[in-house]
C-alpha positions in Angstrom: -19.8 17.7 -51.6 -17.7 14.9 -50.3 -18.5 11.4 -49.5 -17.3 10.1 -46.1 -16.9 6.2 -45.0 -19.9 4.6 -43.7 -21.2 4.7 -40.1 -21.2 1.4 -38.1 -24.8 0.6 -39.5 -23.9 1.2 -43.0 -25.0 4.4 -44.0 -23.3 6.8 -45.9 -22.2 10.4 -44.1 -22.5 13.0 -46.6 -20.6 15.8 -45.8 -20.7 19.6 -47.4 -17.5 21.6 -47.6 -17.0 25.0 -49.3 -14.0 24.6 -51.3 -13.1 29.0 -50.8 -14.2 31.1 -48.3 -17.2 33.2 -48.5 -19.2 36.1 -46.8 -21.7 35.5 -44.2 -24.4 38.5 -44.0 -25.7 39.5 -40.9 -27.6 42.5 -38.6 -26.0 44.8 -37.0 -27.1 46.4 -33.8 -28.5 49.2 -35.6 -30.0 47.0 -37.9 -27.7 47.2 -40.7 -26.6 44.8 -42.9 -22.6 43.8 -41.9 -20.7 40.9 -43.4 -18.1 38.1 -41.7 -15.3 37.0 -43.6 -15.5 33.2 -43.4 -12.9 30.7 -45.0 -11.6 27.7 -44.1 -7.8 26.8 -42.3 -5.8 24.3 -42.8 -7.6 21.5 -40.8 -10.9 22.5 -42.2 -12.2 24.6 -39.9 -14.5 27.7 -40.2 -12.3 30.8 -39.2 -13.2 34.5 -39.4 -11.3 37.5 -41.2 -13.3 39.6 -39.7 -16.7 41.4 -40.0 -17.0 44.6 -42.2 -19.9 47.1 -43.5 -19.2 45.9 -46.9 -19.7 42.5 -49.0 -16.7 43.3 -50.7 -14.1 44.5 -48.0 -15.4 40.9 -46.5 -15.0 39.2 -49.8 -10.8 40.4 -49.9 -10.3 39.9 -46.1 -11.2 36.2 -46.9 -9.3 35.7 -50.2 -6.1 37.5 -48.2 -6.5 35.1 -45.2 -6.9 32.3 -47.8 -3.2 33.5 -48.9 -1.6 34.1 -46.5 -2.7 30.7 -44.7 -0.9 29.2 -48.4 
């Protein structure tokens, strides 16, 4: 967690960033678990790698978009 300036009435933004990229479960259609690759660009952003049937095929995509983006 980072800590932000102040807002105009003095209170202090707290702001959450993931330092790595991660996978994001989810349903699929036929109600099977698929995962998103999630990791962050350059400018902070969340971008995808992609969504795959696997935790772990979505926990490379992200780690190979994080290195390539290096």
């Amino acid at each position: 967690m980072t800590l932000s300036p102040r807002t105009n009435d003095g209170q202090m933004i707290l702001e959450v960033r993931r330092a790595m990229g991660y996978a994001k479960r989810r349903t699929g259609k036929d109600g099977k678990p698929r995962y998103t690759a999630v990791y962050l660009d350059l400018r902070g952003s969340e971008r995808s790698a992609g969504t795959f049937a696997s935790e772990k095929a979505a926990n490379q995509a992200w780690q190979k978009a994080e290195v390539e983006q290096r």
